[in-house]
PAGU-689370 format. One line per field, with one value per residue (C-alpha): x, y, z; residue in one letter; residue number from 1. Coordinates in nm, 3 decimals, decimal comma, always signed. Layout:
% PAGU-689370
x [X; ...]
y [Y; ...]
z [Z; ...]
code [A; ...]
pos [NUM; ...]
END
This chain:
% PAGU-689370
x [+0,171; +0,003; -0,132; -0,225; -0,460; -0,619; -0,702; -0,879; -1,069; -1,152; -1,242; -1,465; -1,648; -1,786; -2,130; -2,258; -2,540; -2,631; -2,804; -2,628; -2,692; -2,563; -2,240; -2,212; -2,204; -1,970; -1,722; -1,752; -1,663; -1,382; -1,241; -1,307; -1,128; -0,852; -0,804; -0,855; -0,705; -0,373; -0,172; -0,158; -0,014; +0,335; +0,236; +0,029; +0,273; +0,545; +0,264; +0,260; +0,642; +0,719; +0,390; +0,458; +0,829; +0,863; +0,829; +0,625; +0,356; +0,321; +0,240; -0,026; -0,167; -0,168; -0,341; -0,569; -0,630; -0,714; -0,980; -1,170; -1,129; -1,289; -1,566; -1,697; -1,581; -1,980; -1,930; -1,655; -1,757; -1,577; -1,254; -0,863; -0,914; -0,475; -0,655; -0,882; -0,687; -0,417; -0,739; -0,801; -0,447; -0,361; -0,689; -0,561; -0,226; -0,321; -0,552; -0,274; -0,049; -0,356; -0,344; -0,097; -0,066; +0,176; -0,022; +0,231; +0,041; +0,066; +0,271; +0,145; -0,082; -0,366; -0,455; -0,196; -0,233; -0,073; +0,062; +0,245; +0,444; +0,556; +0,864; +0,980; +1,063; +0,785; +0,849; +1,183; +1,311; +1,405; +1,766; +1,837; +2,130; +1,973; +1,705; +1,939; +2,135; +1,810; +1,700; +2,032; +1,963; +1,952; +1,638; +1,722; +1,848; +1,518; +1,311; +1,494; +1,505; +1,162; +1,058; +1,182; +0,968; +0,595; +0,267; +0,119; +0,418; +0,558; +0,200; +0,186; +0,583; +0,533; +0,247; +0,393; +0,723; +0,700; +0,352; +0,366; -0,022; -0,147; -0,232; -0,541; -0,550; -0,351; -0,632; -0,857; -0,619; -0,576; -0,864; -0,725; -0,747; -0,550; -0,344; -0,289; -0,162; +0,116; +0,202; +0,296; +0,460; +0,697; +0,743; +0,781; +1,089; +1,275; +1,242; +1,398; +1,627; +1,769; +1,743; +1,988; +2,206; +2,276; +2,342; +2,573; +2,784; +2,766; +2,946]
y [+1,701; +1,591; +1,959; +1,985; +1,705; +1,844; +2,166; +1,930; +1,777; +2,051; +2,220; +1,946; +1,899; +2,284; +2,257; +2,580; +2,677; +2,326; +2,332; +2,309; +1,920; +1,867; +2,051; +1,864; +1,549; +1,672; +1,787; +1,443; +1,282; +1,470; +1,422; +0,996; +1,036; +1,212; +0,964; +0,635; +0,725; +0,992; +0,781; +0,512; +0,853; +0,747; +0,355; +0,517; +0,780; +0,419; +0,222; +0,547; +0,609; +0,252; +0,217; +0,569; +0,621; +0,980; +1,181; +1,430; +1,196; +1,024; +1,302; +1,367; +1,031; +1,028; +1,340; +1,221; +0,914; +1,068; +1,316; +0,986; +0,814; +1,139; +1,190; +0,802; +0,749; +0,682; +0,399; +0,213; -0,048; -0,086; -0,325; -0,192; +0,117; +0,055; -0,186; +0,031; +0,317; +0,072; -0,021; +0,316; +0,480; +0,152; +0,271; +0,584; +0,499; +0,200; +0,507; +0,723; +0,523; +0,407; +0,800; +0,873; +0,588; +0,351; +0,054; -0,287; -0,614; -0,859; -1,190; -1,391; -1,647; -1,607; -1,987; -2,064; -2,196; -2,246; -2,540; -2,451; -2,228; -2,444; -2,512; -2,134; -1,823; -1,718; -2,021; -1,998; -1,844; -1,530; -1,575; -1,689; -1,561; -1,343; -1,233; -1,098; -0,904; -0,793; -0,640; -0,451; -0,277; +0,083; +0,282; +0,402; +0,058; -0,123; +0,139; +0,033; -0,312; -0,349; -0,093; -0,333; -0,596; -0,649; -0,447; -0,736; -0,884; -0,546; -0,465; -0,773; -0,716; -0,385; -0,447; -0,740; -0,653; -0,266; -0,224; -0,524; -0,653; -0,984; -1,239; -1,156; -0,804; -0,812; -1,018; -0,738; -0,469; -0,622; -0,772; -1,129; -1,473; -1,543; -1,877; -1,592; -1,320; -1,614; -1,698; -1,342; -1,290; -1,596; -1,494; -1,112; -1,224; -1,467; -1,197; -0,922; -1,171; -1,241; -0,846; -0,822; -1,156; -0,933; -0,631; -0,729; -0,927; -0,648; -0,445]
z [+0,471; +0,749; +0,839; +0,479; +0,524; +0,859; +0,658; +0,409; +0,625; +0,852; +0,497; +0,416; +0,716; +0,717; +0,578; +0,392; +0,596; +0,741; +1,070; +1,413; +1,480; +1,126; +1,195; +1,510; +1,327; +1,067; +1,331; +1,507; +1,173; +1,114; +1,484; +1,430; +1,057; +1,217; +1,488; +1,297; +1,016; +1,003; +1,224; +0,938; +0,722; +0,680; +0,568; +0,322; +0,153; +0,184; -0,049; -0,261; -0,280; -0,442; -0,650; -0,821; -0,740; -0,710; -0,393; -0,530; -0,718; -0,346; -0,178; -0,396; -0,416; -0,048; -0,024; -0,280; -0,097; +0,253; +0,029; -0,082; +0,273; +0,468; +0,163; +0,193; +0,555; +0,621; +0,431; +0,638; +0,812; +1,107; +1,222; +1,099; +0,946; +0,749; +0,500; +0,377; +0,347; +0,151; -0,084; -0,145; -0,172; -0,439; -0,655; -0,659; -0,785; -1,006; -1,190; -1,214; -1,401; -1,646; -1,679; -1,773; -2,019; -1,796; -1,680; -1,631; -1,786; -1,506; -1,572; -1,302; -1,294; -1,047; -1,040; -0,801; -0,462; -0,117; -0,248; -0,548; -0,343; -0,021; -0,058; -0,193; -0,022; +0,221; +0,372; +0,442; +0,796; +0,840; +0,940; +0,603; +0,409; +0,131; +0,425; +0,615; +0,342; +0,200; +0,561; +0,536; +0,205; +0,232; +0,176; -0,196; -0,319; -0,175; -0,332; -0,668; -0,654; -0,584; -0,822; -1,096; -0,975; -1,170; -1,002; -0,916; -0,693; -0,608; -0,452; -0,195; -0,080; +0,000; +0,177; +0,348; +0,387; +0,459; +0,548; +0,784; +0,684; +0,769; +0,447; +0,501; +0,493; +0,179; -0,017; +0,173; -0,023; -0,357; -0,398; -0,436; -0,273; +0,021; -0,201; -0,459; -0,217; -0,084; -0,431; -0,565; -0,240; -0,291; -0,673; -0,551; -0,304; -0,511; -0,801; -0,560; -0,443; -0,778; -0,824; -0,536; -0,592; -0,915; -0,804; -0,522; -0,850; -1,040; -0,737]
code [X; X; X; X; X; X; X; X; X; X; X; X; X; X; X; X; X; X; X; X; X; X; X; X; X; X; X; X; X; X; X; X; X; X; X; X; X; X; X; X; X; X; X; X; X; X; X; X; X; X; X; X; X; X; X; X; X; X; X; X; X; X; X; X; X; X; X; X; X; X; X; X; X; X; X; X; X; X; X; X; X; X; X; X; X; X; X; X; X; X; X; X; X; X; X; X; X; X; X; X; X; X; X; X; X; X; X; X; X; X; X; X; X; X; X; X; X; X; X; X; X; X; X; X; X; X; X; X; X; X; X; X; X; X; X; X; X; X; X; X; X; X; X; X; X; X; X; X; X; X; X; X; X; X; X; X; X; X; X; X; X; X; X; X; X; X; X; X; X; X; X; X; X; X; X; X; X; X; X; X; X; X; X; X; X; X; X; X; X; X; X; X; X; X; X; X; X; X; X; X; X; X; X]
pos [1; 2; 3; 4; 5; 6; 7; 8; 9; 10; 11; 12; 13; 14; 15; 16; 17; 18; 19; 20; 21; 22; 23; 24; 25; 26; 27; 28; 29; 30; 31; 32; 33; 34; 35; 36; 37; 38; 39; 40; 41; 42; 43; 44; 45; 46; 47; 48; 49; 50; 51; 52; 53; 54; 55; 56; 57; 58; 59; 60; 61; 62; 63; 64; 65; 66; 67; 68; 69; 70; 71; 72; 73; 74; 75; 76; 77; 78; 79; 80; 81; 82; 83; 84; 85; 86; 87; 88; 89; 90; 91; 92; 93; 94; 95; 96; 97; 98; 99; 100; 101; 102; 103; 104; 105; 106; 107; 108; 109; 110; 111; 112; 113; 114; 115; 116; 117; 118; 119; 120; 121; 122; 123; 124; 125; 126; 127; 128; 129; 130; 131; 132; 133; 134; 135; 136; 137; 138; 139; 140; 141; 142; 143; 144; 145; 146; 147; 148; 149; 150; 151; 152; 153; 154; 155; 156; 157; 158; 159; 160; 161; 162; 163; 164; 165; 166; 167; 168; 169; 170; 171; 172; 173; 174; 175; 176; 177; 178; 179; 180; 181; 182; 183; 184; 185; 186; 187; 188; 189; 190; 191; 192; 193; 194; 195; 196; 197; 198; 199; 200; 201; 202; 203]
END
């Protein structure tokens, strides 16, 4: 995939007949792009994989998103280039599934704050006993259980948990506040936690 994506971009950068300081700047555009931005590739087909959940559909979506990223690169604006490529990839999903028909309404309640959600799971260390089976789930049951989980929380564990992106960066992503992106991320893990609990009874 990722050769696909240099072709794109080395497609996109060629200029009919633009003049030679033109093309210059196109091919310096395309070398930044390439070096800020395909070394995030794999966290962006991960975001892809469990927002669409199907191998195929990611690939595309990532694609997709790196097409967008290269066409309004002029308009990034400096500082971690992951973030914005995470904005941009989650767009792209979130309009696929409206698409084709499949958008999830969101049960959560944006009101909350920090403090509604101190005492639950983010806050809890990270040798804890459903932590550490959870960290030991194989890549095809994670993708599961957290596929079952609502957009909304789904969203900020991946990009917590898999993704590894600061609070911030998360409310940078989705678009949310920071006392939000906490409180979906506490719901999110006791939800997959409860997902797993059952899963390891039903075995």
């Amino acid at each position: 995939m990722t050769a696909h994506l240099r072709m794109i971009v080395d497609n996109e950068k060629r200029p009919p007949q633009a003049a030679a300081s033109a093309a210059v700047d196109s091919a310096e555009k395309a070398e930044r792009f390439r070096a800020l931005a395909l070394p995030h590739l794999d966290d962006v087909y991960t975001l892809a994989r469990y927002l669409l959940r199907n191998a195929s559909d990611a690939e595309d979506a990532a694609q997709e998103c790196y097409l967008r990223a290269f066409r309004h690169f002029d308009t990034f604006r400096g500082g971690p280039v992951k973030p914005w490529l995470l904005a941009i990839l989650r767009n792209v999903c979130h309009a696929e599934f409206a698409r084709r028909g499949k958008a999830e309404v969101l049960h959560a309640d944006d009101t909350d704050t920090v403090e509604n959600v101190s005492h639950t799971a983010w806050a809890e260390p990270d040798n804890a006993p459903e932590s550490m089976s959870l960290a030991r789930l194989d890549g095809e049951t994670a993708r599961k259980l957290i596929a079952g989980l609502p957009d909304a929380f789904r969203d900020v564990l991946v990009l917590r948990e898999i993704n590894d992106l600061s609070y911030r960066d998360i409310a940078e992503v989705t678009g949310a506040p920071i006392g939000t992106v906490m409180s979906r991320l506490a719901r999110g893990r006791n939800l997959l936690r409860q997902a797993f609990l059952a899963e390891e009874k039903e075995r």
